[in-house]
N, C-alpha and C positions, 0 to 999 in steps of 0.2 A: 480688526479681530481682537485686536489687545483689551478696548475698552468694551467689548462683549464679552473678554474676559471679566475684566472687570466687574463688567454688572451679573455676572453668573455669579461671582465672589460676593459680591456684596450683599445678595439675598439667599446665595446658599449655602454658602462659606466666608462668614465674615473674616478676612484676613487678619485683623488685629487680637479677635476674639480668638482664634483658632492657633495662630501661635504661640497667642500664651497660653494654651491648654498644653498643647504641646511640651513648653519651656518646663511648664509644672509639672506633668510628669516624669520627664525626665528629671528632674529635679532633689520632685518627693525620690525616687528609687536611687537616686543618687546617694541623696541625703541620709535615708536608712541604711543604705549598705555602709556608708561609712561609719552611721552608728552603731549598725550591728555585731560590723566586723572589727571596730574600733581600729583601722585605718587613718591614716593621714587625708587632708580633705584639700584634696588636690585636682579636681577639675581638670580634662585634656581636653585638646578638641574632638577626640573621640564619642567624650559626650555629648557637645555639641553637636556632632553629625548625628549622634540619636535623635534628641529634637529634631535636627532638620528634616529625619526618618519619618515620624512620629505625625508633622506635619503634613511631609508629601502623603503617606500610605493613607491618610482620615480623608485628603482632598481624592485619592485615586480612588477609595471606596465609596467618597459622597460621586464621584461625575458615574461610575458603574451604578450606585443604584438607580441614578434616573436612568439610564440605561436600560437596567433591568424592569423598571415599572414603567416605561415608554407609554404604553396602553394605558395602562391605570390614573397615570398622570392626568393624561390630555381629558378624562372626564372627571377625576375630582378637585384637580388643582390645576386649570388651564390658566393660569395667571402666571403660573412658576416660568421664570426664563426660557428655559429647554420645550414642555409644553407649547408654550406661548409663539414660540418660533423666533423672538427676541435674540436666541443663542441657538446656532445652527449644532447638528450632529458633528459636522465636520469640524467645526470651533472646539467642540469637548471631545473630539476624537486627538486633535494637537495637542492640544492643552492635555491630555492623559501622556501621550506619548512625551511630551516637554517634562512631565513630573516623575516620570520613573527613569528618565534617562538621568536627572539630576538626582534623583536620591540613591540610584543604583555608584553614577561616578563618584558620588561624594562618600559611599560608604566602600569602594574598592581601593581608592585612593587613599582613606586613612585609618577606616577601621580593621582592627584584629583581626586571624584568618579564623579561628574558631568562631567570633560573632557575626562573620561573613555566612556561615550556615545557618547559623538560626536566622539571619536575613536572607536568605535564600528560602528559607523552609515560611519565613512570612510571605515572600513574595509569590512562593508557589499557592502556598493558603488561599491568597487572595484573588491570585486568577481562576481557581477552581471554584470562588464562591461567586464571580462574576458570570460563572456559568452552569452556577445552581446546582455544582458537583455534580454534572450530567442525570441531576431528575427532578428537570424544572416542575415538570407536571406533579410531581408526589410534593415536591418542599414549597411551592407558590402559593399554594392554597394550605400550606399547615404550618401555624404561626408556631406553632410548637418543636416541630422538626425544622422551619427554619432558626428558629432559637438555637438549637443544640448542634446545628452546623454551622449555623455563621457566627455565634458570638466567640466561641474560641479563639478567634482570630485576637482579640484583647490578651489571652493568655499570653499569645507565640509573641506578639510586642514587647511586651513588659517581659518574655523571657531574654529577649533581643537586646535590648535596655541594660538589665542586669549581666549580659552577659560579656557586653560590654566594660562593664567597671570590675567585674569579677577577675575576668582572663588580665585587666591589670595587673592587678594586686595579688593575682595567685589565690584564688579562693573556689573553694567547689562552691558549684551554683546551684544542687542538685538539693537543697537540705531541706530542713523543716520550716528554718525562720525563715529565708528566700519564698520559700510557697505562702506561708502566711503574708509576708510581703506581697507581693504578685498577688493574692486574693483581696489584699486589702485598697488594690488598684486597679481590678479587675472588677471587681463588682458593682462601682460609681456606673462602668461602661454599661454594665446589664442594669444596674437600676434606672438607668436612663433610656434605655431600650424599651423597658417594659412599661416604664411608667407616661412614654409618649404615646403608646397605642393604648390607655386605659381612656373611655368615654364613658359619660352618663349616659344612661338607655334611651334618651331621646334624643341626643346629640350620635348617635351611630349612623353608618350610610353604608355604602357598596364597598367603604375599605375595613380591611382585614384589622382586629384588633384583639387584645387580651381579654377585654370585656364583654365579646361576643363571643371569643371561644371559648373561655372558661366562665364566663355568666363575670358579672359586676361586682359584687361583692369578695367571690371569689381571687378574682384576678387584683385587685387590693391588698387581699391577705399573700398570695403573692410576691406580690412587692415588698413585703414587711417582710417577709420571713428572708426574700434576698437580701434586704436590706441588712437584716438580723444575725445574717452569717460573717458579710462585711465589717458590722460591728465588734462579730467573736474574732475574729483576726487582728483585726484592731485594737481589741481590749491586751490580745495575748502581746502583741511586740508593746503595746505600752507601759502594760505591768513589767515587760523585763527591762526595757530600758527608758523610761520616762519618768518623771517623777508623778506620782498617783494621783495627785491632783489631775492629771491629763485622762486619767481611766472614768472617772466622776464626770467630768467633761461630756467624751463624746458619751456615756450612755446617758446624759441629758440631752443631748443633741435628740439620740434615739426616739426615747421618749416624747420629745415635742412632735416629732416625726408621726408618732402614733396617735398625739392625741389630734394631729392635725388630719390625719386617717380616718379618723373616728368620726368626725365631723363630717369630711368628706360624702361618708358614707350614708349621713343621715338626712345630708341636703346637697344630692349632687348635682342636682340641676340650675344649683346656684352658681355663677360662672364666676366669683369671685375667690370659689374654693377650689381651683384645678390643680390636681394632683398632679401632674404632668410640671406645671410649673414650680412647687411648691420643694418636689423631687429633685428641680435642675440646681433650685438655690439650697437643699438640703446636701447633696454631692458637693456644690462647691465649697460653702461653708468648711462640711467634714474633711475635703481635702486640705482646703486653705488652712486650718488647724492645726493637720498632720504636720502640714509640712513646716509650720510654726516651730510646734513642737520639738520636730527633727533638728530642725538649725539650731532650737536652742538649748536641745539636751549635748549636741556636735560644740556648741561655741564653751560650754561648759566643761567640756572634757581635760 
């Protein structure tokens, strides 16, 4: 069973790729709350069990979706593990059960009791989105209504996160800079959501996507405009705490972004132009940046 773990991870949850997403999120919100709040930069392992949070909850929400697209799978992507029959239901039925039982002991045993609810309040999130908040039939079929119910769940994390390094230090978590923060880490998750289900109109098939529901062109501008918002969050904490050079920065990032859109858009059947991929190394980049930025406006202090 282990090594069917195993090969279930390694095509659909790269283990090494996926913790360090993790590490860096926690990270980046680390890193800004100490800048923001101009605290001492002090690392517990409270934060660490965020990461370890961070990790489990993305690995419980990747084995539930195939879960949830069981049927859909087995006729577009019968190659994938789970389809394939390579990794039994009962294999990723343990294996869910083995990841929430370590991230639930690992977060009673040492995290804060107020960031015990907002991990409680993610964990309830997430099982009601594993059952399509009781209207699979209304949200399965609408990309749009399931956007606006399952992406939140990015919110409640990154409120979880912070809520963690807050309740240390004594800091209200409820404010303006925190929300721009948490948007500015929030929105990589939605740009990456939207920009995986974007196809060229002759690359489309029987799966659900932004470019079918909202037409092709459409669903591009889209993705800018979230992209766009990500950006105004971003420009805002960098103008107060970063030195300006970093503001100039990411709205070149931006831009390239757009002019790579634009392209996109007028040759999309070229497969060397996929947005989808183009999105994934745009998100890490702007991340990888931030959090540059963060350490090195924190070492400067």
């Amino acid at each position: 069973m282990v090594k069917r773990w195993y090969l279930y991870c390694r095509e659909m949850y790269p283990l090494g790729l996926s913790l360090t997403a993790a590490v860096l999120l926690e990270g980046a919100l680390y890193f800004l709350t100490v800048l923001t709040c101009r605290v001492p930069f002090e690392p517990s392992a409270q934060e660490w069990v965020g990461g370890l949070t961070v990790f489990c909850a993305l690995l419980f929400l990747r084995i539930a979706d195939d879960f949830k697209d069981e049927e859909l799978d087995r006729r577009l992507f019968p190659s994938r593990p789970y389809p394939s029959g390579r990794v039994t239901r009962r294999d990723l039925q343990i294996l869910l059960v083995l990841d929430v039982l370590v991230m639930t002991a690992a977060n009673l045993m040492v995290v804060n009791t107020a960031s015990l609810v907002w991990f409680a309040a993610l964990m309830g999130y997430m099982i009601l989105m594993c059952v399509w908040f009781f209207q699979k039939k209304r949200i399965q079929q609408n990309l749009l209504l399931a956007l606006v119910t399952h992406n939140p769940c990015m919110l409640l994390m990154n409120y979880y996160l912070l809520s963690i390094t807050c309740r240390r230090y004594g800091l209200p978590l409820m404010t303006l800079d925190f929300f721009c923060v948490n948007l500015m880490l929030y929105f990589p998750a939605l740009e990456y959501e939207i920009s995986r289900k974007i196809k060229a109109p002759s690359m489309e098939n029987e799966y659900v996507t932004y470019s079918k529901t909202l037409g092709f062109r459409p669903s591009v501008l889209f993705l800018l405009v979230v992209s766009l918002i990500e950006l105004a969050a971003t420009e805002y904490i960098a103008f107060l705490y970063f030195p300006r050079a970093w503001c100039a920065v990411f709205a070149l990032y931006y831009l390239g972004y757009c002019a790579f859109a634009l392209l996109y858009l007028r040759r999309p059947e070229d497969r060397r132009l996929q947005i989808g991929a183009f999105a994934r190394g745009y998100i890490v980049v702007m991340q990888g940046t931030l959090i540059v930025a963060a350490a090195l406006a924190v070492a400067r202090r």
